[in-house]
N, C-alpha and C positions, 0 to 999 in steps of 0.2 A: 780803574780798579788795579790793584798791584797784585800780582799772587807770590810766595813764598816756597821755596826749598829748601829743605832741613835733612838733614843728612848726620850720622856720627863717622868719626875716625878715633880709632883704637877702641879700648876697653877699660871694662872692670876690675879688670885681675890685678891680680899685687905685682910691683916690679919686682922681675926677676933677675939680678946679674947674670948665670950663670946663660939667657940669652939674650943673646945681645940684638936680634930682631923685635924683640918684644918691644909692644911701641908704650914709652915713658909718661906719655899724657891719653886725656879721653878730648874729646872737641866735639863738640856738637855745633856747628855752624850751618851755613845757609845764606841764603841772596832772595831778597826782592826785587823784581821787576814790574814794570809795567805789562799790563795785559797786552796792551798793544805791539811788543819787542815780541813775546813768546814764537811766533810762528818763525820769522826770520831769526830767531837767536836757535831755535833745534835747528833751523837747516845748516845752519853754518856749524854748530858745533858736531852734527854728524858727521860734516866737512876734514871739523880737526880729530875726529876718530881715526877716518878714512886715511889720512894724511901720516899717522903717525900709527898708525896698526895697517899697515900696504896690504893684508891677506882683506882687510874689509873692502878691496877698491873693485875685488874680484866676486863679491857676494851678488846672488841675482835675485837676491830680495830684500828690501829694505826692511823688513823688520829683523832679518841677522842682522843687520849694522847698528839700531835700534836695542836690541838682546846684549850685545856683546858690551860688558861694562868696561872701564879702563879702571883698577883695584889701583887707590892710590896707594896701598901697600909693597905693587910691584913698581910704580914709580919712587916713592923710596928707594925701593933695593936698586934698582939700576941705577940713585944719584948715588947711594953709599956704595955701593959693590962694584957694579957695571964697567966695563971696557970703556974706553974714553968715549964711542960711538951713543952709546946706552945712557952716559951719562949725558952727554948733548942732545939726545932727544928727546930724555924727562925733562930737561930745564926748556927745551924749547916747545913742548907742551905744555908744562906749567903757565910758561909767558902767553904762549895761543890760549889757554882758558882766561886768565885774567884778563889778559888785551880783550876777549871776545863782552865777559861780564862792565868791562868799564864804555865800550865802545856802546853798548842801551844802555848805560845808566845803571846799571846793580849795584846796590847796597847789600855788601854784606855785614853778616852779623854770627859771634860767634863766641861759645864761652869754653876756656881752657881749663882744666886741672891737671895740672902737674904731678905724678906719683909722686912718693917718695919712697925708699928702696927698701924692704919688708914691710913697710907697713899695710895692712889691711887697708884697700880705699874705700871710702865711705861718699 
């Protein structure tokens, strides 16, 4: 059996120039995997929580490490904004989730819309 994650990134709202955080697209994607990947794919990805957020290495319960989301929002900002430090650790996070999704086999799957700049999105 496969199960599936689906997730969105950004929003509904109308692009707005005046900020420039505002995110330009909506994306609803996601990944299936095999039932059988699931248990060893959360331990290692709790892994690359711990790995790249160091306050989680020090937690003495697994379910803060569990809790503690990673906002691909702030990994943006640290590729666009961030110190050279900040920006080497989103992209080598980025690379640790994919390398983890290809290494069992995940299929993702995912659809874009692109805003366009006043217009109401539909």
């Amino acid at each position: 059996m496969y199960l599936c994650y689906i997730d969105e990134a950004g929003n509904g709202q109308t692009l707005d120039p005046a900020r420039p955080d505002a995110p330009p697209v909506l994306v609803v994607g996601g990944f299936t995997i095999h039932d059988s990947h699931i248990k060893q794919l959360t331990w290692d990805f709790l892994n690359i929580k711990k790995t790249y957020r160091p306050q989680l290495r020090r937690s003495l319960h697994l379910s803060e490490v569990i809790h503690t989301e990673i906002k691909g929002s702030d990994v943006r900002k640290d590729v666009r904004v961030g110190n050279r430090d900040q920006r080497r650790a989103a992209m080598l996070l980025v690379d640790s989730i994919l390398g983890l999704l290809q290494r069992y086999h995940a299929r993702l799957l995912a659809r874009v819309w692109v805003k366009q700049e006043g217009l109401a999105f539909n």
